[in-house]
Biopython code that builds the backbone (N, CA, C, O; Angstrom):
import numpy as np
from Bio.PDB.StructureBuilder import StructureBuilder

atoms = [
    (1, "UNK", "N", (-10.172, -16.906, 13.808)),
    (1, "UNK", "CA", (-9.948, -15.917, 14.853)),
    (1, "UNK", "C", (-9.301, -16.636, 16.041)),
    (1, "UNK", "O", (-9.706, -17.684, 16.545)),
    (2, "UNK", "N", (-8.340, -15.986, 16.374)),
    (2, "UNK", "CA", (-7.644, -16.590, 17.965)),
    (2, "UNK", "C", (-8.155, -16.428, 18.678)),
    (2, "UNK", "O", (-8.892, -15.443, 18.649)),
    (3, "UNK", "N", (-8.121, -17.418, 20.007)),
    (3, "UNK", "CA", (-8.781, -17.011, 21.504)),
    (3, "UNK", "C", (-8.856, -15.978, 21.667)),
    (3, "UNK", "O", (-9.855, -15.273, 21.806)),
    (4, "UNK", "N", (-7.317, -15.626, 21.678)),
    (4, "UNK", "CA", (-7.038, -14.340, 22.179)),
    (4, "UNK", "C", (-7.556, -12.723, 21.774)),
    (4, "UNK", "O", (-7.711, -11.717, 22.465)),
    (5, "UNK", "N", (-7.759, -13.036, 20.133)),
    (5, "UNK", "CA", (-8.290, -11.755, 19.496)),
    (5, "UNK", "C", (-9.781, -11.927, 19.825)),
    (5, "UNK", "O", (-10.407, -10.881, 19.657)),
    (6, "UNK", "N", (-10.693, -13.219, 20.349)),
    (6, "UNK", "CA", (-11.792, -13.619, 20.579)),
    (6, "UNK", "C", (-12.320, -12.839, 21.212)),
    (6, "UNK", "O", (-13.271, -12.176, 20.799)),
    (7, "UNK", "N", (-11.612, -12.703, 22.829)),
    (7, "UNK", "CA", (-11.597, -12.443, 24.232)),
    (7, "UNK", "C", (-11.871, -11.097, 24.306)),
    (7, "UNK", "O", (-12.530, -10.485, 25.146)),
    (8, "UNK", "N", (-10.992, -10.507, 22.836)),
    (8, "UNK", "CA", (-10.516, -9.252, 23.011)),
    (8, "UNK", "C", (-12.174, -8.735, 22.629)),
    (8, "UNK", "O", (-12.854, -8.115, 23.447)),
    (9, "UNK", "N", (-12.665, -9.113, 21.242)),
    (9, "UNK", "CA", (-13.893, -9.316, 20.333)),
    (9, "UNK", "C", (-15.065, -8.739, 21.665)),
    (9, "UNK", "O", (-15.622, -7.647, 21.778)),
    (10, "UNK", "N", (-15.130, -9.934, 22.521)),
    (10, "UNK", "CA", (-15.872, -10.346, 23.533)),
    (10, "UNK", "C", (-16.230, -8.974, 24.803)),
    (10, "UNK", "O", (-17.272, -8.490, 25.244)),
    (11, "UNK", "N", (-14.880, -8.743, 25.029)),
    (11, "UNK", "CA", (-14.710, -7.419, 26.111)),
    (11, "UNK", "C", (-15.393, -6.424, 25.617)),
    (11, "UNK", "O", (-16.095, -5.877, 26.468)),
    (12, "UNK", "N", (-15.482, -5.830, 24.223)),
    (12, "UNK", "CA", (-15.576, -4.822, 23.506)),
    (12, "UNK", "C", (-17.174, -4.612, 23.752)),
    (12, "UNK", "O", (-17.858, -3.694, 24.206)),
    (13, "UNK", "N", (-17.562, -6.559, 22.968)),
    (13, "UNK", "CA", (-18.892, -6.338, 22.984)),
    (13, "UNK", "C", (-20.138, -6.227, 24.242)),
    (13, "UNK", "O", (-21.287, -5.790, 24.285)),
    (14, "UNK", "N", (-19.283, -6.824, 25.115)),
    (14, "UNK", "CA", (-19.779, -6.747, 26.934)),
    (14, "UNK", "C", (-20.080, -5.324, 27.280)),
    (14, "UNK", "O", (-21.090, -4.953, 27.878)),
    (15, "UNK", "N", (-18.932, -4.419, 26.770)),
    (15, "UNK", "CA", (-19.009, -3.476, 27.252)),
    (15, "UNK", "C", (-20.389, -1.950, 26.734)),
    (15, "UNK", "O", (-20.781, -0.894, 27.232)),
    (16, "UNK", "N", (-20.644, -2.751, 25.516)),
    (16, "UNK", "CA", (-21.599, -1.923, 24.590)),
    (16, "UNK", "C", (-22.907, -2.326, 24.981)),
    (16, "UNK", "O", (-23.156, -3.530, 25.050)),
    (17, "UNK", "N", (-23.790, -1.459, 25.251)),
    (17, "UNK", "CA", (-25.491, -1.781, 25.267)),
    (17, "UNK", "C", (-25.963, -2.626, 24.471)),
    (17, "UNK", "O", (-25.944, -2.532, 23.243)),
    (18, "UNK", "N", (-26.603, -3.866, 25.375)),
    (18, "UNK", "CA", (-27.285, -5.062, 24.868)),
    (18, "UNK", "C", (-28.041, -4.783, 23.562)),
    (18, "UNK", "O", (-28.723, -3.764, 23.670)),
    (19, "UNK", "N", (-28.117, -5.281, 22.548)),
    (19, "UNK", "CA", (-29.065, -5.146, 21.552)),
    (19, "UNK", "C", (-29.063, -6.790, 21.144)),
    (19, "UNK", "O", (-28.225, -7.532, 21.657)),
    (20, "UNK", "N", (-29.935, -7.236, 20.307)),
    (20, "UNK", "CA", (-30.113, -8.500, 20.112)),
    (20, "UNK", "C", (-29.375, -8.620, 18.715)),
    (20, "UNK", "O", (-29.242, -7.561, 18.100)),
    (21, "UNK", "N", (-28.829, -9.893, 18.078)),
    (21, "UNK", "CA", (-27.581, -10.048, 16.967)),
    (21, "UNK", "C", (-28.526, -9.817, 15.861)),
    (21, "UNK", "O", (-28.029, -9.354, 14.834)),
    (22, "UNK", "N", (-29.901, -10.071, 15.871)),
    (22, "UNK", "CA", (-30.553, -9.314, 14.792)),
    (22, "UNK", "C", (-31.003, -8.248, 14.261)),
    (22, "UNK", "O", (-31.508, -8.147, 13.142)),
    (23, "UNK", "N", (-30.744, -6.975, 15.467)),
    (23, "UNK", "CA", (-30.780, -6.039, 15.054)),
    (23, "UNK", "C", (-29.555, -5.042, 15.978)),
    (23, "UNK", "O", (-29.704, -4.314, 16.958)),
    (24, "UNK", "N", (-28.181, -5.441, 15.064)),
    (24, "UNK", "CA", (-26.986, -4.626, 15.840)),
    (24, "UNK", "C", (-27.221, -3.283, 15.545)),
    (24, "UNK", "O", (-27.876, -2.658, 14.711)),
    (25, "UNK", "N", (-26.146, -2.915, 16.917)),
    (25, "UNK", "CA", (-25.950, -0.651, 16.574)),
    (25, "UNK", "C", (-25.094, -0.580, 15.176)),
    (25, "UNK", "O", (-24.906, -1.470, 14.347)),
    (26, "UNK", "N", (-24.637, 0.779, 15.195)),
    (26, "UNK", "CA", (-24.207, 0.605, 13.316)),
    (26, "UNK", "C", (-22.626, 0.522, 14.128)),
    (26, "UNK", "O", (-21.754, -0.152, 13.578)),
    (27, "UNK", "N", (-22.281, 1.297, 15.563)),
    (27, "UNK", "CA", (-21.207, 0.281, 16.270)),
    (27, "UNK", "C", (-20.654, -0.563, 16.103)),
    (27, "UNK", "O", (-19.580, -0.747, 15.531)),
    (28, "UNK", "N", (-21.873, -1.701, 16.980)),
    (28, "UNK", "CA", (-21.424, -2.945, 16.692)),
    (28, "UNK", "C", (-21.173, -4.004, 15.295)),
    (28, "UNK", "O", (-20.673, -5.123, 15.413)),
    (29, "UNK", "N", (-21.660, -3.364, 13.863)),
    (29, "UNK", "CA", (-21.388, -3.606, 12.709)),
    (29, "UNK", "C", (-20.535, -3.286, 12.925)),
    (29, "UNK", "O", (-19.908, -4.310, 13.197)),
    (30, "UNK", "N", (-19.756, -2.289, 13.058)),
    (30, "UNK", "CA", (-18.546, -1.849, 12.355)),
    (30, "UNK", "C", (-17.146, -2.390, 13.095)),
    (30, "UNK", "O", (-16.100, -2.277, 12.456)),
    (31, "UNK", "N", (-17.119, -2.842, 14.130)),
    (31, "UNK", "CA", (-16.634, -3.469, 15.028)),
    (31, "UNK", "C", (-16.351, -5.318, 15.033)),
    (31, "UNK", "O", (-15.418, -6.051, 15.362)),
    (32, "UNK", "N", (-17.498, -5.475, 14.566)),
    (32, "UNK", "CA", (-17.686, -6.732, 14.221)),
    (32, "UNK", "C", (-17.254, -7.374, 12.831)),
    (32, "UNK", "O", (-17.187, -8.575, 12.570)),
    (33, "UNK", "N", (-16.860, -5.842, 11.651)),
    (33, "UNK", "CA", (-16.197, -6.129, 10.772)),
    (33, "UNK", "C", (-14.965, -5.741, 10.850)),
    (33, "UNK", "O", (-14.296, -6.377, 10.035)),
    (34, "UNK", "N", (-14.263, -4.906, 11.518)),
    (34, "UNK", "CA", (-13.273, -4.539, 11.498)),
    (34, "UNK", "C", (-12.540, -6.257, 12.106)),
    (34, "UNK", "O", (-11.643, -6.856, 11.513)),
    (35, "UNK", "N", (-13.147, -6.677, 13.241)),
    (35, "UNK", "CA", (-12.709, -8.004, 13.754)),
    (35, "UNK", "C", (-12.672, -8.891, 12.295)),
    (35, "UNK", "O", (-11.672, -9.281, 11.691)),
    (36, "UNK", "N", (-14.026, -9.063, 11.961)),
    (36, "UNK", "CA", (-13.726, -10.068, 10.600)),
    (36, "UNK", "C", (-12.659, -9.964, 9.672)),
    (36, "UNK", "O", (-12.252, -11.030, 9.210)),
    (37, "UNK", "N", (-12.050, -8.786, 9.249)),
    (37, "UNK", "CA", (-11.532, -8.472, 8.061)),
    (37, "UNK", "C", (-10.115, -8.760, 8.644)),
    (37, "UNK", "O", (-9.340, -9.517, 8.060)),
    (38, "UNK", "N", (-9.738, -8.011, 10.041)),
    (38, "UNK", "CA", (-8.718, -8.439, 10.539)),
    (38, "UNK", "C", (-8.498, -10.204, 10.875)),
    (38, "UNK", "O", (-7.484, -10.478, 11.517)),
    (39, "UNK", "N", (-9.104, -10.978, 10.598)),
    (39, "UNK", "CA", (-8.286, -12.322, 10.691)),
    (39, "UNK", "C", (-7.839, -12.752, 9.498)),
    (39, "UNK", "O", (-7.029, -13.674, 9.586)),
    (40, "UNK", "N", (-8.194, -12.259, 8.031)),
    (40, "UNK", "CA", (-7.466, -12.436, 7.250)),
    (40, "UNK", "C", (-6.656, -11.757, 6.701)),
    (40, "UNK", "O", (-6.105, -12.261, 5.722)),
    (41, "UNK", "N", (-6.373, -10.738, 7.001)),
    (41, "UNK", "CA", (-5.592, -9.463, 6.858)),
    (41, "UNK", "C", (-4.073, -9.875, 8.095)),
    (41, "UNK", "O", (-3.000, -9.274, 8.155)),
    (42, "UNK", "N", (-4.443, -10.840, 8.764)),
    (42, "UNK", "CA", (-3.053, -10.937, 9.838)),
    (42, "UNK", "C", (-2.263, -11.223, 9.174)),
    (42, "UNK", "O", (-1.690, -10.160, 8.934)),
    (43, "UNK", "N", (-1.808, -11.937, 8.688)),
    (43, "UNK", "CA", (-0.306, -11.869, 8.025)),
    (43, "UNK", "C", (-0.035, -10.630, 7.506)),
    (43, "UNK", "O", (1.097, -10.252, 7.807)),
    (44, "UNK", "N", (-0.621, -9.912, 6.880)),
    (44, "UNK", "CA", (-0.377, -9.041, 6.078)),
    (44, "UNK", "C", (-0.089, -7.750, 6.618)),
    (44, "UNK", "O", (0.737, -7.015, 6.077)),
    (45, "UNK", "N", (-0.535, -7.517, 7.352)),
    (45, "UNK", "CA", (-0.885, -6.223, 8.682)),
    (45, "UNK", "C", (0.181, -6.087, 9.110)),
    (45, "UNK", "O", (0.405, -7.093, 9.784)),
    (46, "UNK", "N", (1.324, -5.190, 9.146)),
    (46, "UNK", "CA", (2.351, -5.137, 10.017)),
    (46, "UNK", "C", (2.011, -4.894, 11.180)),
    (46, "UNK", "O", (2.752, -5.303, 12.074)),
    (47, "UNK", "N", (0.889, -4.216, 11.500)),
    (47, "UNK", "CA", (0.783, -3.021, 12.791)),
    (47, "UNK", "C", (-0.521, -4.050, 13.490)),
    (47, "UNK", "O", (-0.712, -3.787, 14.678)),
    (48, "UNK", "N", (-1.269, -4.973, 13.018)),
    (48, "UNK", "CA", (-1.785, -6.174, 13.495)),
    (48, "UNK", "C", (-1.808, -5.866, 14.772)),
    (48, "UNK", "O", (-2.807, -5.249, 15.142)),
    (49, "UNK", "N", (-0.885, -6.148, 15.675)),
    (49, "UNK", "CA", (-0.397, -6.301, 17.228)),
    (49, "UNK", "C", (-0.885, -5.144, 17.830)),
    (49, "UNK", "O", (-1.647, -5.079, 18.794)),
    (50, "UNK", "N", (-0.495, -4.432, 17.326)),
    (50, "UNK", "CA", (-0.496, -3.145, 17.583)),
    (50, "UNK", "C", (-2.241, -2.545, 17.819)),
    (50, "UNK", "O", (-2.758, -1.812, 18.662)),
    (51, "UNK", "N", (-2.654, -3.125, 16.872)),
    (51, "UNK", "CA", (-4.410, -2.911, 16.548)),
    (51, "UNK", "C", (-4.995, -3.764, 17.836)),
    (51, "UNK", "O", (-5.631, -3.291, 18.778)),
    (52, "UNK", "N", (-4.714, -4.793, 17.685)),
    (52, "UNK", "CA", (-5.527, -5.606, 18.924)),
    (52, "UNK", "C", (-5.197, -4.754, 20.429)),
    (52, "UNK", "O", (-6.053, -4.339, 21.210)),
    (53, "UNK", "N", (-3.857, -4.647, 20.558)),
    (53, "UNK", "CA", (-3.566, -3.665, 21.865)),
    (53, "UNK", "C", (-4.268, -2.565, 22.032)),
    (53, "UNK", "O", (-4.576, -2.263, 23.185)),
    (54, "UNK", "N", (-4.635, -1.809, 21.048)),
    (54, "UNK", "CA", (-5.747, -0.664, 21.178)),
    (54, "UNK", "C", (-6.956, -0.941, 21.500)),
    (54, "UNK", "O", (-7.609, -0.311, 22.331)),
    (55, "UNK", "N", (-7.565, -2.453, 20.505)),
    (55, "UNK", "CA", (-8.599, -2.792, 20.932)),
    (55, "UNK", "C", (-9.016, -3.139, 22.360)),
    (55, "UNK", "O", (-10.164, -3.015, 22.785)),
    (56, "UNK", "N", (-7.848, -3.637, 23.140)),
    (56, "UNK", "CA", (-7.858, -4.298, 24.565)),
    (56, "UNK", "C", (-7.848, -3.032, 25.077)),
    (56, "UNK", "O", (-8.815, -2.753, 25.786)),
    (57, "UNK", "N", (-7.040, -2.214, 24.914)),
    (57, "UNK", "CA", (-7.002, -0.976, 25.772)),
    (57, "UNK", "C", (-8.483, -0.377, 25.513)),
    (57, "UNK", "O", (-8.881, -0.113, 26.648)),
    (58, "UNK", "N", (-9.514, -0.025, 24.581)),
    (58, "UNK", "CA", (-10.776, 0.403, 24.832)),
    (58, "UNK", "C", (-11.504, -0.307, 25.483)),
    (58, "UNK", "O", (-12.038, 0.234, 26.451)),
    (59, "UNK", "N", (-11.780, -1.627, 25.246)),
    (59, "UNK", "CA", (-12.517, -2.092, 26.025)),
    (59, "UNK", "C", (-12.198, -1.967, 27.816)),
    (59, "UNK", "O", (-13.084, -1.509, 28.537)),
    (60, "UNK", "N", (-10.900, -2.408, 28.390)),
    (60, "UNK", "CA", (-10.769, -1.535, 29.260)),
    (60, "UNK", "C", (-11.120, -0.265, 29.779)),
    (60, "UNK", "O", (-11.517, 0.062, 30.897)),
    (61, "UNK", "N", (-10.862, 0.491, 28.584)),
    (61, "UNK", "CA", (-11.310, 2.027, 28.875)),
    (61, "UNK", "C", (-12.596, 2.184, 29.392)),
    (61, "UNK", "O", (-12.962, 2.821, 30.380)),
    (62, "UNK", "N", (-13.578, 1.156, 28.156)),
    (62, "UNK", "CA", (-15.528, 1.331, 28.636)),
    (62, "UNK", "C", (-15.468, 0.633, 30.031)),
    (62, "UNK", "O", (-16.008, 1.284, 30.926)),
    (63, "UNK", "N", (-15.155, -0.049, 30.239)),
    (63, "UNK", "CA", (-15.043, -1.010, 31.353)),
    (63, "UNK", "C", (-14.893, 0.250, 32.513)),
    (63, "UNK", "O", (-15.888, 0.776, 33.012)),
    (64, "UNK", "N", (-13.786, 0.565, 32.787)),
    (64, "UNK", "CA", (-13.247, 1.995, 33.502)),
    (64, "UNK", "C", (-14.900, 2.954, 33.783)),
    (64, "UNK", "O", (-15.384, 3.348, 34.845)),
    (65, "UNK", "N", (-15.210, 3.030, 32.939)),
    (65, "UNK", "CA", (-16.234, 4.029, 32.742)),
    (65, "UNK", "C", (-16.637, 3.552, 33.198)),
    (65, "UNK", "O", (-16.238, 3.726, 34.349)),
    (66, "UNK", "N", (-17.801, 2.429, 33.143)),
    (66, "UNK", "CA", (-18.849, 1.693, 33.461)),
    (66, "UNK", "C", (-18.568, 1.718, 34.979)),
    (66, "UNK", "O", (-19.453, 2.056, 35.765)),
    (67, "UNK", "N", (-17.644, 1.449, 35.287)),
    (67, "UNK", "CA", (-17.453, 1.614, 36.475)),
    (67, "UNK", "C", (-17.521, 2.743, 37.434)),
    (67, "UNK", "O", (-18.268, 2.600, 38.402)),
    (68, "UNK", "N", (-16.864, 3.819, 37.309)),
    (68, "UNK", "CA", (-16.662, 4.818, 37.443)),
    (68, "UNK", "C", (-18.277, 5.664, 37.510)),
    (68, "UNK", "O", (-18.420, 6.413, 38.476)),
    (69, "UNK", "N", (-18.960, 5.598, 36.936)),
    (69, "UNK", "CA", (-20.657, 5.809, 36.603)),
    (69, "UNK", "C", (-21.290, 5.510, 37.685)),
    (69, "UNK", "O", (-21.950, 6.337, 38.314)),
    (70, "UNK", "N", (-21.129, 4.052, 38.082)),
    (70, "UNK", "CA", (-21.740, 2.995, 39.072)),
    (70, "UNK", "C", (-21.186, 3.915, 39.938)),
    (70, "UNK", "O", (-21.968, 4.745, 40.402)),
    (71, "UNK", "N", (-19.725, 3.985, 40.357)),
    (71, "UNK", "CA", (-19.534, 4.176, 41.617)),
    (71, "UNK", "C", (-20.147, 6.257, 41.793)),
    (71, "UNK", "O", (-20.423, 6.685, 42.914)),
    (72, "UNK", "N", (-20.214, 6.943, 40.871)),
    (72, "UNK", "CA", (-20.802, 8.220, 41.039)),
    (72, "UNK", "C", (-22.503, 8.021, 41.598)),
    (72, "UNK", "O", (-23.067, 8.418, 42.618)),
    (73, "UNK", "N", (-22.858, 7.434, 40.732)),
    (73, "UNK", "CA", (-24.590, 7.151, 40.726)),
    (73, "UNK", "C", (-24.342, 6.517, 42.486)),
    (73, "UNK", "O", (-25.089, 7.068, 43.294)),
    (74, "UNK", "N", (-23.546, 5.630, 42.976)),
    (74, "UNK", "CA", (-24.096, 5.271, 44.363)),
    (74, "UNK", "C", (-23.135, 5.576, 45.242)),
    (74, "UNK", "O", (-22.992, 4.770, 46.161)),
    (75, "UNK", "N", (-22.404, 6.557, 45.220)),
    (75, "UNK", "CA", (-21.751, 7.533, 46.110)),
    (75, "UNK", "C", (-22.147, 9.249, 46.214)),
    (75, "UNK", "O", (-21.797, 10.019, 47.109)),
    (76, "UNK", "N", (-22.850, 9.508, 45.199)),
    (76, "UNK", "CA", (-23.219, 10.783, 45.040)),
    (76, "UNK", "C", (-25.231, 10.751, 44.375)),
    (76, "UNK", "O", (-25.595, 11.241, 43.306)),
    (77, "UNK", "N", (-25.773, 10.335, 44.975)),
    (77, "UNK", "CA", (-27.105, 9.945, 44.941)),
    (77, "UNK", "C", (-27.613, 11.367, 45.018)),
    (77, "UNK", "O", (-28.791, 11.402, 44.662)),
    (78, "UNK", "N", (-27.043, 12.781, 45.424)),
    (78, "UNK", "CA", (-28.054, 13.929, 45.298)),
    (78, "UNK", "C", (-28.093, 14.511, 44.099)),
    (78, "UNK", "O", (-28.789, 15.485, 43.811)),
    (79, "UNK", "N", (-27.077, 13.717, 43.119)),
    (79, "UNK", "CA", (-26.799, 14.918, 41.841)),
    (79, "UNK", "C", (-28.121, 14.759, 41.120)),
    (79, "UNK", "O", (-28.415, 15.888, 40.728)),
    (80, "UNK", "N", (-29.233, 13.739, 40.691)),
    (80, "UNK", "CA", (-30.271, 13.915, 40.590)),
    (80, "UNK", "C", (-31.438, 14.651, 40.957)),
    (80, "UNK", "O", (-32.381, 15.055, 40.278)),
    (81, "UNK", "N", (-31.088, 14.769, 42.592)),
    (81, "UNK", "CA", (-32.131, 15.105, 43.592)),
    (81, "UNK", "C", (-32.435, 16.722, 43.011)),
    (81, "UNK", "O", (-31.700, 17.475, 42.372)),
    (82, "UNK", "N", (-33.605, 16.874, 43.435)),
    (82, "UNK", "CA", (-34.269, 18.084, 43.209)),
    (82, "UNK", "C", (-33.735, 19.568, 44.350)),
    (82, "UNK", "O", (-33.281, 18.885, 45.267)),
    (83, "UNK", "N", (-33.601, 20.515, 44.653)),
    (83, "UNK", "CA", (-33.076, 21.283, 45.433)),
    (83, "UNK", "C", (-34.221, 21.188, 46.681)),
    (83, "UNK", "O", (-33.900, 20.957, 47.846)),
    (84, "UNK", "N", (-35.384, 21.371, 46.302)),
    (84, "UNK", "CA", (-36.399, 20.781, 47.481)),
    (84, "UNK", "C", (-36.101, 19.672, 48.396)),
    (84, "UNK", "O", (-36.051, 19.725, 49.625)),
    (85, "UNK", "N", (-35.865, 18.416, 47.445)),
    (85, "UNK", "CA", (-35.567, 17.041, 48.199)),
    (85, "UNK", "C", (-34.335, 17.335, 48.627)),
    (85, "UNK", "O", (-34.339, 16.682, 49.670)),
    (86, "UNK", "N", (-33.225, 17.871, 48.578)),
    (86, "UNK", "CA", (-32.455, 17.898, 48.559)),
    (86, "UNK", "C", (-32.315, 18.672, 50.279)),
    (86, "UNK", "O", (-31.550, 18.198, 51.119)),
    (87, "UNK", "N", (-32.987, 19.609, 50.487)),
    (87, "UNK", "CA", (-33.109, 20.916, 51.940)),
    (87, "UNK", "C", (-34.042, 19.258, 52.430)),
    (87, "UNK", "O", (-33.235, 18.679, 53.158)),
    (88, "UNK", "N", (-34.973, 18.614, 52.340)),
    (88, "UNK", "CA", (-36.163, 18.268, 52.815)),
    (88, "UNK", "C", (-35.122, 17.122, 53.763)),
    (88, "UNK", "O", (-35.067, 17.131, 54.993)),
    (89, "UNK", "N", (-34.410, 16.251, 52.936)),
    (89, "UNK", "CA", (-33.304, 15.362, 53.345)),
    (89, "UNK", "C", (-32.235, 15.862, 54.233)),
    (89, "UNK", "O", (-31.716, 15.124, 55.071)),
    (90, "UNK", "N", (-31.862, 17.205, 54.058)),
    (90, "UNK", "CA", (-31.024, 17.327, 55.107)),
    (90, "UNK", "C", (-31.332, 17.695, 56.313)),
    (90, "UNK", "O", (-30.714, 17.444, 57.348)),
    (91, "UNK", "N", (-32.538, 18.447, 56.147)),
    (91, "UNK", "CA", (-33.183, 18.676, 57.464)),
    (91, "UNK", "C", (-33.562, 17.294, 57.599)),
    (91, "UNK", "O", (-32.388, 16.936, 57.508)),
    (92, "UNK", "N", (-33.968, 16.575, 57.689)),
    (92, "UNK", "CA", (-34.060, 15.056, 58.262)),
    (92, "UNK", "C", (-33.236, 14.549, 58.865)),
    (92, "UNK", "O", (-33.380, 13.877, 59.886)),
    (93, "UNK", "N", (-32.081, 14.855, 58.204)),
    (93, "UNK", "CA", (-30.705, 13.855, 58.393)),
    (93, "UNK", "C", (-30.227, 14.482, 60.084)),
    (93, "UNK", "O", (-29.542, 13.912, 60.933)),
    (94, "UNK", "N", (-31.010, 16.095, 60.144)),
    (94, "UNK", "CA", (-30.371, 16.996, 61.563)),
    (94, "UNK", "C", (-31.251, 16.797, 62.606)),
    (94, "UNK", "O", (-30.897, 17.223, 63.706)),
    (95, "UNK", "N", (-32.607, 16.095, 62.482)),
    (95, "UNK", "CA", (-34.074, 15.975, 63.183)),
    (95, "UNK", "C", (-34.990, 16.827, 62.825)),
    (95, "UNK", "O", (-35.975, 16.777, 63.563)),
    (96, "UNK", "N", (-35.066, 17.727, 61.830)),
    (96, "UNK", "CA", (-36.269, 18.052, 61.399)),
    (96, "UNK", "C", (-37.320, 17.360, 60.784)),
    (96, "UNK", "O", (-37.056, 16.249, 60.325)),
    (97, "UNK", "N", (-38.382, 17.766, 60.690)),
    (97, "UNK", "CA", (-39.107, 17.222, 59.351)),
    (97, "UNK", "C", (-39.649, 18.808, 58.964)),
    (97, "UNK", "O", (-39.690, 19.629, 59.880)),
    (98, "UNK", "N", (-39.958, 19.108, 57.929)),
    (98, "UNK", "CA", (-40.180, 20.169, 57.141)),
    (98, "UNK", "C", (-41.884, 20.155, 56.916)),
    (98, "UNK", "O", (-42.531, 19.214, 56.455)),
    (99, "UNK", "N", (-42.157, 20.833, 57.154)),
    (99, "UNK", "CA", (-43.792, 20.578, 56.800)),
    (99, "UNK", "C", (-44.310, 20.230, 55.188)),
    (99, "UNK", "O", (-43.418, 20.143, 54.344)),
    (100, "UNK", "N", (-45.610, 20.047, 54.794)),
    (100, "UNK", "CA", (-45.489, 19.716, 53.174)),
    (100, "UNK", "C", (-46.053, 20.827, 52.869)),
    (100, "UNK", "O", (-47.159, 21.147, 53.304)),
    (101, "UNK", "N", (-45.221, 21.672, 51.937)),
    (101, "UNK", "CA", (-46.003, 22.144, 51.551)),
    (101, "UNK", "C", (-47.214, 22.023, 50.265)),
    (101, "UNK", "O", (-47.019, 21.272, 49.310)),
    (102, "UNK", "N", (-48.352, 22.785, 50.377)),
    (102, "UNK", "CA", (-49.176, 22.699, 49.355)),
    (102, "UNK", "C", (-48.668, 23.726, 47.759)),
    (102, "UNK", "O", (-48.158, 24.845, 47.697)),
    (103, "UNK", "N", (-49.032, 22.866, 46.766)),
    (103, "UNK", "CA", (-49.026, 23.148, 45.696)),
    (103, "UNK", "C", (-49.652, 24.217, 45.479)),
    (103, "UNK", "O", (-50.771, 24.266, 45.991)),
    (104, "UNK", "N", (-49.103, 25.672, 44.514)),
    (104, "UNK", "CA", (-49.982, 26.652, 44.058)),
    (104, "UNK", "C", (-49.806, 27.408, 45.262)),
    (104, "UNK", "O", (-49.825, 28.567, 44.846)),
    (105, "UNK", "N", (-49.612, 27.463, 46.769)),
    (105, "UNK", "CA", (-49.425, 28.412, 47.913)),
    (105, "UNK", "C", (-48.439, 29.023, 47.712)),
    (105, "UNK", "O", (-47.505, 28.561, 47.057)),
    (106, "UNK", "N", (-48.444, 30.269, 48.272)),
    (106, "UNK", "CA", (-47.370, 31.324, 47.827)),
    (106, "UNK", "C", (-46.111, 30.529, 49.026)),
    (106, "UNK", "O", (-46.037, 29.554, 49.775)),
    (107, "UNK", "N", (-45.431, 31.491, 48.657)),
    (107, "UNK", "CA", (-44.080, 30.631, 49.644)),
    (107, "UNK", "C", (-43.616, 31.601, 50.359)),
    (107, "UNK", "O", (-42.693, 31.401, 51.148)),
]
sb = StructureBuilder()
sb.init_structure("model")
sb.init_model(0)
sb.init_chain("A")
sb.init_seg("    ")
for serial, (resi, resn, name, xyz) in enumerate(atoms, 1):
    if name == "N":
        sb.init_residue(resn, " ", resi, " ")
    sb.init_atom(name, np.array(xyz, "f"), 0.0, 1.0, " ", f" {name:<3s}", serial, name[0])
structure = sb.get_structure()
């Protein structure tokens, strides 16, 4: 295997949820053979080049994502929030505080 198809190997697998090499996703099998089969298949492969460029371009792609996630999750922190927490926080943010209410009380 070349550095280069290594690197490529490497990005792919960075980008996939940790699991330990003894018990891979059926993913990362299949990934991990498609890499194997392709180093002896290079000569033979016309479209070879072509395959690794796709491969670089996904891993990029997860990469993209991964990112993209991060930056939603800590730029947009209410999409979780509950509609309660959500009024309770903004009145805060204006100087209120909201009283608590009790559980089971009519509203």
């Amino acid at each position: 295997m070349t550095p280069h198809l290594r690197s490529t190997y490497r990005a792919i697998l960075r980008e996939l949820p940790r699991r330990t090499l003894s018990n891979p996703t059926p993913l990362q099998q299949r990934i991990r053979e498609a890499f194997r089969t392709g180093t002896s298949e290079q000569a033979a492969d016309p479209h070879f080049e072509q395959r690794v460029q796709e491969a670089e371009q996904m891993a990029q792609y997860a990469r993209a994502q991964r990112t993209y996630a991060a930056l939603v999750k800590r730029y947009n922190p209410g999409m979780t929030m509950t509609e309660k927490e959500k009024i309770r926080l903004t009145a805060r943010r204006v100087g209120f505080d909201l009283p608590v209410a009790v559980e089971g009380a009519k509203e």
